[in-house]
Each structure stands twice: as structure tokens, then as C-alpha cells.
MARRO-524102 format. One line per 2 residues: their letters; for each residue x, y, z of C-alpha. Coordinates in steps of 0.5 Angstrom, whole numbers, always signed. Layout:
N
A> X Y Z; ...;
This chain:
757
XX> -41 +82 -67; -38 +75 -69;
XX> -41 +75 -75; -43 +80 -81;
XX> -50 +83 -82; -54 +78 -85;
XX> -55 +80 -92; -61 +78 -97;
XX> -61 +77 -104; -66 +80 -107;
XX> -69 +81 -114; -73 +88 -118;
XX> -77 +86 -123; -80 +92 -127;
XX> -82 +95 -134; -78 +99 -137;
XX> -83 +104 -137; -80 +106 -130;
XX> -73 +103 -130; -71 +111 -130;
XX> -75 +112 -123; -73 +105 -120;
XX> -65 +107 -122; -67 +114 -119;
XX> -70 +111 -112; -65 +106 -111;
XX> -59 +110 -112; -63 +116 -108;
XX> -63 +110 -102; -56 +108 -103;
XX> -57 +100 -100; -57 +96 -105;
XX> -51 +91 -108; -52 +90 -116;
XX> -50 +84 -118; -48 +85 -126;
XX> -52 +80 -130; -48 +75 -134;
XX> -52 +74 -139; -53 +67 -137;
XX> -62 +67 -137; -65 +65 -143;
XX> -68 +71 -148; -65 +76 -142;
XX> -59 +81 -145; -55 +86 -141;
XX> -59 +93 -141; -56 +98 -146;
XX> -54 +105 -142; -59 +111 -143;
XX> -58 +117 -147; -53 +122 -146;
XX> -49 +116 -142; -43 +118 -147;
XX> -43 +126 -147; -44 +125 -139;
XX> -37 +121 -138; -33 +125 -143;
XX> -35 +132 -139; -33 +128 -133;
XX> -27 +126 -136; -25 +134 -137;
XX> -28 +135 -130; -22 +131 -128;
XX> -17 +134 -132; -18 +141 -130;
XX> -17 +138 -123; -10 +134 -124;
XX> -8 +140 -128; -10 +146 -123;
XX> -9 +140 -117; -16 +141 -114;
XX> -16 +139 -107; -23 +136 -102;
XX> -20 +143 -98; -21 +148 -104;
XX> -29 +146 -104; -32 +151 -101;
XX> -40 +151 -99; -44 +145 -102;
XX> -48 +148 -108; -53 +147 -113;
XX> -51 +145 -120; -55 +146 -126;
XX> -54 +142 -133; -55 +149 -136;
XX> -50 +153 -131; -45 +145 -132;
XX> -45 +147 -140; -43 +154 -140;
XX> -38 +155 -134; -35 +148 -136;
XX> -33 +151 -142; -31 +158 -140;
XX> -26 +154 -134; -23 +149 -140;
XX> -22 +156 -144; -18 +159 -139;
XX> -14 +153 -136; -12 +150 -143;
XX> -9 +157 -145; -6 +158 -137;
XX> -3 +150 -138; +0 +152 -146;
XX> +3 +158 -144; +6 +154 -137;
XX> +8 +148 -142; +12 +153 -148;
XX> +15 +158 -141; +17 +150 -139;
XX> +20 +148 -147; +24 +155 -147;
XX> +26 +154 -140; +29 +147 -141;
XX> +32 +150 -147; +35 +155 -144;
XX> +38 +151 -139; +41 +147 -144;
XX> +43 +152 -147; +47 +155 -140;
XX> +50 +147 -139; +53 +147 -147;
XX> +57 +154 -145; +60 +154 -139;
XX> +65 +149 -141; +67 +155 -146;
XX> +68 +161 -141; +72 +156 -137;
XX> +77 +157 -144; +76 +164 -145;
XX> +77 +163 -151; +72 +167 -156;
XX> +68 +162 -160; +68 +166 -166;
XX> +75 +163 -166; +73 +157 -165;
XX> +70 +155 -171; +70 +159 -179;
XX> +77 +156 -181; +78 +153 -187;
XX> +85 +150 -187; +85 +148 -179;
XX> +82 +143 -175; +78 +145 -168;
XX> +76 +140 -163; +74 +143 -157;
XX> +72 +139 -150; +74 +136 -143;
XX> +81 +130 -142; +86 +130 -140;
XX> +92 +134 -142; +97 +130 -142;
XX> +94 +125 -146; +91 +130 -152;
XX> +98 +133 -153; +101 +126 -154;
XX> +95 +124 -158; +96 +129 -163;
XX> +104 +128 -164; +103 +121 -165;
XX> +97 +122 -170; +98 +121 -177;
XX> +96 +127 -182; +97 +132 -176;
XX> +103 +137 -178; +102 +142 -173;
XX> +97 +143 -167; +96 +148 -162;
XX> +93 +146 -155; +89 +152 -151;
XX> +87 +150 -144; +83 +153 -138;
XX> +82 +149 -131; +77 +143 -135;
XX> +76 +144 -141; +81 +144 -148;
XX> +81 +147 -155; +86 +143 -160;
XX> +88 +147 -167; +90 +142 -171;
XX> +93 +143 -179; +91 +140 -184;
XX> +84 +141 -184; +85 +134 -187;
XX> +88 +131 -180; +83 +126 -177;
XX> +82 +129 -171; +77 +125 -168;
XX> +80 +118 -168; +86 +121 -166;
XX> +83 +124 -159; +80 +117 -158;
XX> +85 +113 -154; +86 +119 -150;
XX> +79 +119 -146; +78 +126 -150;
XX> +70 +128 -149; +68 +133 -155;
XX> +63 +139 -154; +59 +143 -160;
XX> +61 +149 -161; +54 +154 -160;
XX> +52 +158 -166; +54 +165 -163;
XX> +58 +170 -165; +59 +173 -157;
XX> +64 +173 -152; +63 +166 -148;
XX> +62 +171 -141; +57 +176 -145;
XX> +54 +170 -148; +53 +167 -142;
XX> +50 +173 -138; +45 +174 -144;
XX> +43 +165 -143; +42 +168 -135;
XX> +39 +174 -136; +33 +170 -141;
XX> +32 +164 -136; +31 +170 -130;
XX> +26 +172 -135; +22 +165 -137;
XX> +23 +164 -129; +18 +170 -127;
XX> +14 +169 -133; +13 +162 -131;
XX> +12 +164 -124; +6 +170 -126;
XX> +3 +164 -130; +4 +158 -123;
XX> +1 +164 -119; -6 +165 -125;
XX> -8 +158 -124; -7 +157 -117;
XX> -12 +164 -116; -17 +160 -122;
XX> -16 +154 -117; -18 +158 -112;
XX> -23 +161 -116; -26 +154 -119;
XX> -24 +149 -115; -31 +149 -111;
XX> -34 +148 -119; -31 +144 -120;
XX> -31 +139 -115; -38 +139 -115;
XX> -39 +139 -122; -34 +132 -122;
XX> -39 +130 -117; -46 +131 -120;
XX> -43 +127 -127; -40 +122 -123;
XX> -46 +120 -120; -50 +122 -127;
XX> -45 +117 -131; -47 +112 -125;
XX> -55 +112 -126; -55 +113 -133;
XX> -49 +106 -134; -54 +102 -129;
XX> -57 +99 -135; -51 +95 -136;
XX> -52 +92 -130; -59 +89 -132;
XX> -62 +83 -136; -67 +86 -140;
XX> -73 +84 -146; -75 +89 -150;
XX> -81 +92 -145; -77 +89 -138;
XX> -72 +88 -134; -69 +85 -127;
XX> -64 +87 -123; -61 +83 -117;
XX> -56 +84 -111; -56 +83 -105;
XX> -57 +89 -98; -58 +87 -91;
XX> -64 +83 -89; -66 +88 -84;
XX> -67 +93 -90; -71 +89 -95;
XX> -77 +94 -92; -73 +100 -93;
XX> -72 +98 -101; -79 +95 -102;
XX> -83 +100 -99; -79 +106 -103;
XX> -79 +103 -109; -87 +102 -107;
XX> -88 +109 -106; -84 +111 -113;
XX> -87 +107 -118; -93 +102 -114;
XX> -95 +96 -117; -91 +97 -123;
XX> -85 +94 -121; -84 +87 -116;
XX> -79 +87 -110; -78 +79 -108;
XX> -73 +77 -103; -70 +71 -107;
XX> -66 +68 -101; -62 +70 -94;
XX> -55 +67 -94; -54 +63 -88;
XX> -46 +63 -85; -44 +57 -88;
XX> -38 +56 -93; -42 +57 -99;
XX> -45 +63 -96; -53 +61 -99;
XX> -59 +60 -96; -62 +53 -93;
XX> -69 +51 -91; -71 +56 -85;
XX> -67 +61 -88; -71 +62 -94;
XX> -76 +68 -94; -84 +66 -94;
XX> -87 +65 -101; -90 +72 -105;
XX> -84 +76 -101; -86 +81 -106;
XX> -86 +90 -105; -91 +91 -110;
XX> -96 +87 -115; -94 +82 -121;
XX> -96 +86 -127; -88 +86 -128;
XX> -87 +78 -127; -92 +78 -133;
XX> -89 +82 -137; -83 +79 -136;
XX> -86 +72 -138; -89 +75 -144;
XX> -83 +78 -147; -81 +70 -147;
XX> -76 +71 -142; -75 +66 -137;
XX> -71 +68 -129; -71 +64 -124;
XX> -69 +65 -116; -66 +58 -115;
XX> -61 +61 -122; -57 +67 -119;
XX> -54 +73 -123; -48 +71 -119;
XX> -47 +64 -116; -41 +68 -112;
XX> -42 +70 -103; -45 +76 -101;
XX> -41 +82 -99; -39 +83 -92;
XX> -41 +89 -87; -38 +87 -80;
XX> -42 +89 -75; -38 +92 -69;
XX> -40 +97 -64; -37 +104 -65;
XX> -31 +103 -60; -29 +96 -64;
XX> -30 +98 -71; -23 +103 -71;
XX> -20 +95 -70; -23 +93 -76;
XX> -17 +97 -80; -13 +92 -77;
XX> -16 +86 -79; -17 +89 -87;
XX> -9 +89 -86; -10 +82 -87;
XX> -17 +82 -91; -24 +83 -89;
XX> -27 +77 -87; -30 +73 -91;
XX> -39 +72 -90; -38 +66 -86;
XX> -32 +67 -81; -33 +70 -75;
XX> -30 +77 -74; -25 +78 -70;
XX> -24 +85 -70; -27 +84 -63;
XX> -21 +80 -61; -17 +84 -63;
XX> -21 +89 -59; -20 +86 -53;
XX> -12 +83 -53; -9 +88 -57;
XX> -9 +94 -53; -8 +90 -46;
XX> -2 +86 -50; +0 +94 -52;
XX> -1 +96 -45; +2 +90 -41;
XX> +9 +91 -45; +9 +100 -44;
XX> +5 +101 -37; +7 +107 -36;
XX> +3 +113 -35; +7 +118 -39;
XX> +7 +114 -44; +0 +112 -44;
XX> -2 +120 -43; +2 +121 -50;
XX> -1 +115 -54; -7 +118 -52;
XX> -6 +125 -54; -3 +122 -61;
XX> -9 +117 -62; -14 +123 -61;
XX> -11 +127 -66; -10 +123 -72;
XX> -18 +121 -70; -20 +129 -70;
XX> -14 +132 -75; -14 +127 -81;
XX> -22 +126 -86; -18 +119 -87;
XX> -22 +113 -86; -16 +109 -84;
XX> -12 +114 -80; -18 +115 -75;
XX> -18 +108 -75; -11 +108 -73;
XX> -12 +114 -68; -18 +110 -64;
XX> -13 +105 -63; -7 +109 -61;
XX> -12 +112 -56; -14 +105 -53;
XX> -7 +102 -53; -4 +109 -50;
XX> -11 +108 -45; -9 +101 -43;
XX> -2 +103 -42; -3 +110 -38;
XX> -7 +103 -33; -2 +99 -32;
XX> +3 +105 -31; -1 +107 -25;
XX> -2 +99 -23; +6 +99 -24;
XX> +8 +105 -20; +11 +109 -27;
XX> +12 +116 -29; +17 +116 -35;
XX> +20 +110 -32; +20 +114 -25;
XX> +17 +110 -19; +15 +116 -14;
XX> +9 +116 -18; +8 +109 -14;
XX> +10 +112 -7; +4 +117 -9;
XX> -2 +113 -11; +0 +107 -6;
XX> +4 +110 -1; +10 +108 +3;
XX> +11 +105 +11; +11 +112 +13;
XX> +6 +115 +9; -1 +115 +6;
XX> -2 +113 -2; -7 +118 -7;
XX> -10 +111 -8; -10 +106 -3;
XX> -5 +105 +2; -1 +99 +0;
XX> +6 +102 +1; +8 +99 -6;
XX> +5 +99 -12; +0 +93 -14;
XX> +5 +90 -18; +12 +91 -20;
XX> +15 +90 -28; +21 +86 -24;
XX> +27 +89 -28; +30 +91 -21;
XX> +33 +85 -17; +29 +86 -11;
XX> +23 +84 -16; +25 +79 -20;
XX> +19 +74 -18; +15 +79 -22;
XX> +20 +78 -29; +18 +70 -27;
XX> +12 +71 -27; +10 +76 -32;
XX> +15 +70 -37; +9 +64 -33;
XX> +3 +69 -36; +6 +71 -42;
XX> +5 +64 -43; -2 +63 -40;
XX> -5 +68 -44; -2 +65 -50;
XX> -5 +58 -48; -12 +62 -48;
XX> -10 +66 -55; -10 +60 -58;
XX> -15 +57 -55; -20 +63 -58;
XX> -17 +62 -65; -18 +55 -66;
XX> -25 +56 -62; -26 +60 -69;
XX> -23 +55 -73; -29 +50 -70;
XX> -34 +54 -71; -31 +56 -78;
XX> -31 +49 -80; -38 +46 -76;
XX> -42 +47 -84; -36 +41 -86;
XX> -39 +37 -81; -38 +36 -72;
XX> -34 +31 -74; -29 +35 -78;
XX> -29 +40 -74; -28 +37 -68;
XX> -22 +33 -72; -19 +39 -74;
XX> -20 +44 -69; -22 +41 -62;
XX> -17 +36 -63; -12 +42 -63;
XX> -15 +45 -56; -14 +38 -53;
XX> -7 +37 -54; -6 +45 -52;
XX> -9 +46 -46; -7 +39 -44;
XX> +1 +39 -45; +1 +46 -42;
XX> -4 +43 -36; +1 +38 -36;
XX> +7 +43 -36; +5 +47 -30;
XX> +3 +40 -26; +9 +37 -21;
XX> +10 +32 -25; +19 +31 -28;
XX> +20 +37 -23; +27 +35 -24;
XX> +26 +39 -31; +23 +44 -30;
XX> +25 +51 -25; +22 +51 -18;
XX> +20 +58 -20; +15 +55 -24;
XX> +12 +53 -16; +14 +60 -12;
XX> +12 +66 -15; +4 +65 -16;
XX> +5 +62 -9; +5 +65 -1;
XX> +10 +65 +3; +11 +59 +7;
XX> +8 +54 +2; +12 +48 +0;
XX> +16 +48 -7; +15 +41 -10;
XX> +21 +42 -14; +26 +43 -7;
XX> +22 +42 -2; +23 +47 +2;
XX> +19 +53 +5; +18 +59 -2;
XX> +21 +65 +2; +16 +72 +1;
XX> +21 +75 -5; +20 +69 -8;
XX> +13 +71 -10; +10 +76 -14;
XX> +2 +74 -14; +0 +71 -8;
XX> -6 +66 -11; -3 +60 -7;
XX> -1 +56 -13; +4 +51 -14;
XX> +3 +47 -19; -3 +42 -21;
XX> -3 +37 -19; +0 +29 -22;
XX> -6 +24 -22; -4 +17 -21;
XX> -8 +12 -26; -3 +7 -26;
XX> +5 +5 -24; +10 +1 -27;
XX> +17 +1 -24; +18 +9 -23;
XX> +14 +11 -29; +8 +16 -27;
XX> +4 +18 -32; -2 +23 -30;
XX> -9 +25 -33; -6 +31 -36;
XX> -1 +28 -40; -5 +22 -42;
XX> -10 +27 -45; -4 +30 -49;
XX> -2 +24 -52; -10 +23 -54;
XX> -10 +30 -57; -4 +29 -61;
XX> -7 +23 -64; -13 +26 -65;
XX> -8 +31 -69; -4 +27 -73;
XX> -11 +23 -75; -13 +30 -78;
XX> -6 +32 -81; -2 +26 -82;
XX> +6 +25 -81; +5 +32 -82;
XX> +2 +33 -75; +8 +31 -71;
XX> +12 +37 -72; +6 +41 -73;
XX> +4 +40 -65; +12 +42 -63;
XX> +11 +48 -68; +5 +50 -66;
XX> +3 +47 -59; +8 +49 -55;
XX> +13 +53 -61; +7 +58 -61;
XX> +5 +59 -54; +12 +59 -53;
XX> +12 +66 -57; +8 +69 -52;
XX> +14 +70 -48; +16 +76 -53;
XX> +10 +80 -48; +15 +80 -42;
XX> +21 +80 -45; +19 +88 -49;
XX> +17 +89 -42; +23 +88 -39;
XX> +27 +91 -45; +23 +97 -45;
XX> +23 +99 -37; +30 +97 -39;
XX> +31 +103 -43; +27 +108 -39;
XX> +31 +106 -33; +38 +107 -36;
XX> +35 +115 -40; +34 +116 -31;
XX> +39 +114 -28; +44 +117 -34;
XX> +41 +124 -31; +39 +123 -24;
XX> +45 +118 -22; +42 +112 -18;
XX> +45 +108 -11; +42 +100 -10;
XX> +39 +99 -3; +37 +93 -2;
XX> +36 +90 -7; +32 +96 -11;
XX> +35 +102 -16; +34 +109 -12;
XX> +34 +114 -16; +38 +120 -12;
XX> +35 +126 -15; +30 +124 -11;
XX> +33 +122 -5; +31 +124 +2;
XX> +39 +123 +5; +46 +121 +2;
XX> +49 +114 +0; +54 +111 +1;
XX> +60 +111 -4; +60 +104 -5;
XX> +51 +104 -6; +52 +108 -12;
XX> +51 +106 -19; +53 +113 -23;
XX> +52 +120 -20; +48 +123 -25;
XX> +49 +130 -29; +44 +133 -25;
XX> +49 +132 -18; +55 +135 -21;
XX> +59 +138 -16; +61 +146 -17;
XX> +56 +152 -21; +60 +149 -28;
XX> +58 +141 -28; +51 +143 -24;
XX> +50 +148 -30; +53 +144 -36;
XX> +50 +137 -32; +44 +140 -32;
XX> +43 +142 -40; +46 +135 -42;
XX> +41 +131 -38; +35 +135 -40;
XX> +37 +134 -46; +38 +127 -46;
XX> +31 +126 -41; +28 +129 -47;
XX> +31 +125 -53; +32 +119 -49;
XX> +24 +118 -47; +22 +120 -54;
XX> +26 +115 -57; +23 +109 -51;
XX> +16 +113 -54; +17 +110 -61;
XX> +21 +105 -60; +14 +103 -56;
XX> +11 +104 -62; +15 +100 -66;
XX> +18 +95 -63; +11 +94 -57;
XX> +7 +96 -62; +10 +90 -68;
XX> +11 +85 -63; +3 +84 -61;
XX> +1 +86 -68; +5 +79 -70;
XX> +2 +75 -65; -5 +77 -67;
XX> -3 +76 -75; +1 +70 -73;
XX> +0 +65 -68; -8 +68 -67;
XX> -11 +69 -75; -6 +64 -77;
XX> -11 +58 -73; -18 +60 -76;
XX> -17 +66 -81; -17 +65 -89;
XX> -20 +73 -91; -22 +75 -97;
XX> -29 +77 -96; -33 +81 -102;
XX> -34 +89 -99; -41 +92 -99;
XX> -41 +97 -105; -49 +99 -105;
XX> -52 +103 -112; -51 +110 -110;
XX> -47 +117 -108; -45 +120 -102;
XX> -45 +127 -103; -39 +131 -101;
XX> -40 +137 -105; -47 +138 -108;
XX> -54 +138 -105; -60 +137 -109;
X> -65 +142 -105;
């Protein structure tokens, strides 16, 4: 589960007598990983595709066409089908007639529509002058300008214009005609200074209204021409679509097996392919290839990768001797052709392809991890982390059932609503979180941020929980004063659980490094777990209590235990798990004066040498950054917290109203007698006096009931949601992940529309 599949690279050496068989059967097993030859063997050139290569990718690419033209989607499929070279031809060039004469006439309707819409923008600006636009044009003596500006501004540009001796302005609301006289008068410079923006006159003896109900009246034609053409290629899209979506899928996986050839290096009578499959899987191509062509072609299994950073074999790993699936009569035919191909002289010197190997429920957080990228062949995987830490983060932050049910339902139906690979991804995750917050809604006592669901899963002092009869909730969220202990407490183990977070990370980044050498590794990675447990074993030990909040002793304590920091008894508020911890304890190695140094912080120091050896001056910041500034980070998880029960908290009181009773929020919708005036924090729209306020109360609290909590629901998404992805991208990947693995991309085609029986 850390590590991918254990791939083999593997050679097929055969004569080309059977290379078209041995393309059939590799392709029908969808397994292996060509590797594209190079060139680089002496007296081997890369293959020459086979016939009909050409003609096959030139019908793929009308194929293709036809659907962009017609917008053939997966749903117009239809049934699986049978598709013939000879039923290909024919109705293939019957479909490309009709969609080429529908998309011709679509364009010309198009062309003219534009036209005519153009035509349309040029005219009204004259039926605002309503003026004739034969009068507009035709003069021998006068000068017409016709456009939009100013009055005002024409007018004196014309006065003060030389050559012009007389004008005649006519206006509508936006649009001007100056006459000018003579025809001789330059009329353009004239206009230029006064903002003046001239129009063509359109070539029409017609009235400006009677013109513009002809252009109308025309457009409304191309419209519906338009539209019984839009409405034809939609029925031939029903009609085709199936076609020619398994047509696409039948050339497609055509111009793959005859373009294979590329990939090999060949001599005039042999050839070898190489590439690289599961090492569980070698039997499955040998044996096909076995049955296909027998002793004709040879199967060798040049090597295993082994999960070092050059992602190649070394000594035991490597298969045994005469690791072949069939005879070597290729070998020799090979070697007769002159050709020299060694296993120690790869096609590709580059790491295998990467298939993680993760469990179903795991493998929907592999979408996460190729966020960042897939692994590379050597690291380890960490989807299985990320498995474990983001749906607890999530869940930890949110804790509540109602929420949690609703991030269920939304996971599920992304999983079963959508053919995506990454939004079923996306769905499984959603439906783990939500899963994980529906938990710790129940452990917290909450419903939509209600707490009567605590008082009937774990009851009260007078009466019996579902569940178990604690008379509160296992835990509390510590948003209410009463309950403060547990925000202090939840800020301590936001802070633990980075310390163990981290650790993991740079656990990987250990094993990662283990092909550099032990002592590397341990350089660079050991020595920063060293100096992270031990500063952080030294922060929690009672050692500088003056600097440190007696909190820190209380609230993982019991009742009646000694704080170190005050020296006085820890009263039961003070408390929020009783684990009866107060602090490590400081080991004295050695005195001077008042200076008490103990094992933990000695450790520290050890470790941040061992840092600095490792990175250098470098070091010194790094280990307040990352040491201690990202575990520090992880307080984010009690802070959403807090936020979030925050928001919920104020959406119910806004509606219910709430009074404060010792030390705790009541909720008075739900309240069992009356408060003083004094214990109530806000009345709520529901508890308005008189039908009026009742009945205007009531449908603005519900209302707000119901936006309020959908906005703490997607706030829940984005703000819970990025906060723990961010911890997982920066503090976890950022102490062991690099990425950038190759993806397993086998010779072959998952039919989707086509069958072969």
C-alpha cells in the first residue's frame, strides 16, 4: 500500500512474420507499456507503420469532425455495436454528405444573419432622424454629412468653417444631418473639432421605418431558417451519434495497432518491443503471446525495478536466466539480421510508470495526491495518510451530525451521478469526511449545532441517554464558558497531532532517502525527528513553568492533582480529559547555580546539531520554521473549530433566543421553564409576543435557520476543508514528497462503444 506495484521491464523479440499477431494480442491484453525505441541500438531502425495507417487517421479525423460539428456527446451512444470496415465506408460518407450540406447552409443562414444585423445597427440611427434617405444623398450642389455629436458643437463648426456658405442642420434625439453649400466645402475637417462621428448612408431608396421593417422582417426569416437547420443537425445527432461514436472508437483503436510499429526497433526480418508491466503480470503477456504465435516470438524478463531513486534492478531482484515465454528462434533471427540488443542497454534509461496500489476505500484520496502529483516509483505513497488524517482533521473541525449526514449525501451522489473519474473520487472523500464528522457530531452532543441531541444520546441527571447514560456528551467543543477546558485542550492536541503528522512525513522522507545511504538518511531526516519530539517533549515537560500557561497541566489532569505551574489543587472545570497528566517530568543531569537542564532539552540541542550538520547556517531557521512554526500550524484545527461552532451557535441563538445559566448557553425554544430577564442573551424570532411577531418571527428565523446553516455548511467545505488540505500539501508532503511519477499508460483500448462478438 506504501509503495506502487512492482513493475518489470520487459523485451518481446519476434519475426515480423507475426508482428501484426503479436500487436493483436498485446493490444487485446491491455498490459503492456511500450517503451518508443530511440534509435540508439546498432543495425535496429524504428518500425514503419503498417498499411492503411494513413487512410485510417484521416477517417478518424472526419469522425471527429462530424462530432464537433454536430456535438456528439458519451450520452447519444446508444447500444454497443458491431462496426464493419465495409458498413464504415459507406455510411461514413453517407453521414459527411448530410452533415456538410446542414453545416453549409448553417454558415450561409449565419453569414446573412450577421449581415443583416449589421444592416439593422447602420439604420436606426436614421429613423431616429426621420428624415428620407433618398434625401440624403444624390445632390450635386450640396454637401450632406450625416452622424451622431453634438449640436451645439456642429453648428459653430460649420459657422466658423472656411468655404462653407450656407448650412442647414436637421436633428432627431441622437443623430444629426448637416447640408452644407457648396459641394465644395470640406465638410469632414470642419466637423473634426466638434466630436462629430459620421455614418453611411445605406444604399436604399426606402423610408428609414419602411426599411427597417423590411431588415426586421428578413432577420425573423434567417431566424427560423436558422433555427429548422439547428433543429436538422440535432435529429441527425440523434440519429448518428451511436455511429459515430463507435466509429471514432473502432479507427481509433485501428490507427493505434497499425502506428505500433513506430515504437519498435526493427531489421529487415525482426523485431523488439520493450516496456514495462506489473512483475505479477509477466505470466498473463507471455503465455498470451505463447498461445498466439508459439516459439516464434521470445518473452524475457530483462529486469525488476527496485524502489530506489534510480528505480532499476540490483542483484536479487533481477529475474533468473532464460526468463523467456516461448523458444529463440527470434533471437537468432535477430542475430542474423546483424542487429545487436542487449537487456543491460534499455530503450529508455527513464523509472517506470507508477500504479499505486491502494485499497478500494483508499484509492478515491489518490485524486488528492495527484493534486500535487503522482508519486514517483520510489517514494511511498501517501494517499494512505492522507486516507487516515484528512477525514479526522475534517471531521474534528465540523463534529456534527447534521452536517456530517448532509456531506454524506453530497459525497454519495457525486460518486453515483457523475461517469468522472475525479469527481467519484471527489465523492468518496466527501462521503468519508462527512462520515467522520456525523462521528464526532455524536461524540460532541450536536445537531446543526443543537445540543438536545447530546441530552438524548448520553442523557441528562434526570434521565436516560439512547446511548449511554453519562449525563453529557463524552466531549464538548469548549465554545461555551463552562467548557473552556476543552478549547484548551483541543489547541494541546491540535498541536500533538502535528508533532505525530510531522513525524510520519519525515519518517517517509527516511525511508525515501535509505538508497543515498543510512547515514544520509539518518542525516537528513532522523535528525529532524529527533530535534521535533524532543523540543516539543521538552514543552510539555515542567521545566520554565514561569513561561508556560498552567493550562498546559490542568486540562489532560484529574481533579485534585497538583498544578506544577501554581502549585495549587486543578479544580474539575479545569478539566477536560482526565488522563491524569501534568506535564513530563524534568530530569536532572547536572546543576550549575539555578541552571536545570533536563534530558529532553539536552536531546534538542543534539538534534538541532544534527540539523544544522545537515543543512547548514541554513539549519537554524529552518528548526524554528519547521520544528516548532509548523507544528504550531496545527493549532488551525481548534481554531476552525471554534469558528465553526461559533457560526452555528449564533444562526441558533438569532432564531430561538438563548439565556446563560451557569456558565452554559440554553437555548429557549427548548427550554423546559422561564429565565430570569437578566440570564437571557437574546429573545429569538420564534419567542415574539403576540400572533404578528409569532407569525413574522417565525418565517424570518426559519429563514435564517435554513441559510445560516447552509452557509456553516459550505463554509465547512471551504474554510474546514482548506485548512486541512493545507496542512496535509504544506506541513505533511512539504517534509518527504517531490512527485512527478510516470503514469502506466498500457498498449491497448478500453472499449466504451463497440464490441468485437
Amino acid at each position: 500500500m506504501l509503495r506502487p506495484e512492482r513493475m518489470s521491464r520487459v523485451s518481446v523479440t519476434g519475426s515480423k512474420s507475426v508482428m501484426d499477431d503479436v500487436i493483436e494480442a498485446v493490444h487485446d491484453l491491455s498490459l503492456f507499456d511500450v517503451t518508443d525505441y530511440d534509435g540508439e541500438w546498432e543495425g535496429f531502425d524504428p518500425g514503419d507503420p503498417e498499411a492503411g495507417a494513413d487512410e485510417a487517421s484521416e477517417k478518424l479525423v472526419t469522425v471527429r469532425s462530424l462530432q464537433s460539428i454536430l456535438g456528439v456527446e458519451e450520452e447519444d451512444a446508444g447500444p454497443t455495436r458491431i462496426v464493419t470496415d465495409e458498413a464504415l465506408d459507406e455510411e461514413l460518407e453517407d453521414v459527411r454528405q448530410q452533415v456538410n450540406e446542414l453545416d453549409d447552409r448553417r454558415d450561409e443562414l449565419e453569414d446573412e444573419l450577421r449581415e443583416v444585423e449589421e444592416q439593422l445597427d447602420a439604420v436606426e440611427p436614421f429613423v431616429d432622424l426621420g428624415i428620407d434617405l433618398d434625401l440624403l444623398q444624390g445632390y450635386d450642389n450640396l454637401t450632406v454629412s450625416v452622424g451622431q455629436g453634438d449640436y451645439e458643437a456642429v453648428r459653430r463648426a460649420l459657422v466658423e468653417a472656411d468655404g462653407v456658405d450656407r448650412h442647414q442642420i436637421e436633428q432627431g434625439e441622437d443623430t444629426l444631418a448637416a447640408f452644407v453649400y457648396p459641394e465644395t466645402a470640406n465638410v469632414d475637417d470642419a466637423l473634426v473639432g466638434a466630436n462629430f462621428t459620421g455614418l453611411e448612408v445605406p444604399e436604399t431608396d426606402s423610408e428609414p421605418e419602411e426599411y427597417l421593417d423590411e431588415l426586421t422582417h428578413r432577420k425573423q426569416k434567417l431566424e427560423s431558417k436558422l433555427s429548422n437547420v439547428e433543429d436538422e443537425l440535432d435529429n441527425l445527432r440523434l440519429e448518428v451519434g451511436g455511429f459515430l461514436l463507435a466509429a471514432e472508437e473502432k479507427l481509433a483503436i485501428e490507427v493505434q495497432k497499425r502506428e505500433a510499429p513506430l515504437s519498435f526497433a526493427t531489421t529487415e526480418n525482426a523485431f523488439v518491443a520493450e516496456g514495462w508491466l506489473p512483475t505479477d503480470r509477466f505470466v498473463d503477456l507471455a503465455e498470451a503471446l505463447q498461445n498466439r504465435v508459439g516459439d516464434h516470438v521470445e518473452v524475457e524478463e530483462l529486469e525488476r525495478a527496485d524502489y530506489d531513486e534510480h528505480g532499476f534492478a540490483s542483484g536479487s531482484d533481477q529475474p533468473e536466466a532464460g526468463g523467456a515465454a516461448a523458444g529463440g528462434a527470434a533471437a537468432g533471427e535477430v542475430a542474423t539480421d546483424g542487429g545487436h540488443a542487449a537487456a543491460d542497454t534499455p530503450m529508455s534509461g527513464g523509472a517506470p510508470p507508477v500504479v499505486q496500489d491502494n485499497s478500494d476505500v483508499v484509492k478515491p484520496f489518490e485524486a488528492l495526491v495527484e493534486v500535487i502529483n503522482r508519486p514517483k516509483y520510489w517514494e511511498l505513497d501517501p494517499t494512505i495518510v492522507l486516507f487516515l488524517t484528512f477525514p479526522l482533521f475534517f471531521g474534528f473541525m465540523i463534529g456534527d451530525l447534521g452536517y456530517g449526514l448532509l456531506y454524506m449525501g453530497l459525497g454519495y451522489f457525486l460518486m453515483s451521478n457523475f461517469e468522472s473519474d475525479v469527481i467519484k473520487s471527489l465523492g468518496g472523500v466527501g462521503l468519508l469526511s462527512g462520515l467522520f464528522t456525523a462521528v464526532f457530531g455524536v461524540l460532541y452532543g450536536e445537531f446543526f449545532g443543537l445540543h438536545q441531541l447530546g441530552y438524548i444520546l448520553w442523557g441528562t441527571e434526570s434521565s436516560a441517554g439512547l446511548l449511554l447514560n453519562l449525563g453529557h456528551p463524552p466531549i464538548h467543543k469548549g465554545l461555551q464558558p463552562h467548557y473552556i477546558a476543552y478549547a484548551q485542550a483541543w489547541l494541546l492536541l491540535s498541536v500533538v497531532a502535528g508533532v505525530f503528522h510531522l513525524v510520519i512525513g519525515r519518517t517517509f522522507d527516511f525511508v525515501n532517502n535509505l538508497s543515498h545511504g543510512v547515514r544520509e538518511a539518518f542525516m537528513e531526516s532522523a535528525s529532524w525527528i529527533i530535534l521535533t519530539v524532543s523540543l516539543w517533549v521538552w514543552v510539555f515537560s515542567r521545566t520554565a513553568l514561569n513561561a508556560k500557561p498552567p493550562f498546559m497541566y490542568a486540562v489532560f489532569a484529574k481533579p485534585g492533582m497538583t498544578n506544577p505551574a501554581t502549585g495549587e489543587a486543578i479544580e474539575e472545570s479545569a478539566v477536560a480529559l482526565k488522563l491524569g497528566f501534568t506535564g513530563f517530568p524534568a530530569i536532572d543531569l547536572f546543576s550549575v547555580g539555578s541552571i536545570v537542564i533536563d534530558l529532553a532539552l539536552v536531546v534538542t540541542f543534539v538534534g538541532l546539531a544534527l540539523v544544522i550538520a545537515a543543512e547548514g547556517g541554513i539549519g537554524i531557521i529552518e528548526s524554528i520554521t519547521q520544528a516548532f512554526g509548523h507544528v504550531i500550524s496545527y493549532t488551525r484545527l481548534a481554531a476552525v473549530l471554534l469558528a465553526k461552532a461559533g457560526m452555528a451557535l449564533a444562526v441558533n441563538l438569532l432564531v430561538f433566543g438563548a439565556a446563560a445559566e451557569g456558565g452554559e448557553f440554553h437555548l429557549l425554544f427548548f427550554a423546559d421553564h422561564s429565565y430570569p430577564q437578566e440570564q437571557i442573551i437574546f429573545g429569538g424570532l420564534l419567542n415574539g409576543e403576540g400572533a404578528a411577531a409569532l407569525i413574522l418571527g417565525g418565517l424570518a428565523g426559519l429563514v435564517i435557520l435554513v441559510l445560516g446553516h447552509l452557509l456553516v455548511l459550505v463554509l465547512g467545505i471551504t474554510s474546514a476543508g482548506l485548512q486541512a488540505v493545507r496542512l496535509e500539501y504544506v506541513e505533511f508532503f512539504g517534509k518527504f514528497y517531490e512527485g512527478g511519477g510516470r503514469d502506466y499508460e498500457p498498449f491497448g483500448y478500453e472499449r466504451q462503444f463497440t464490441t468485437e462478438d
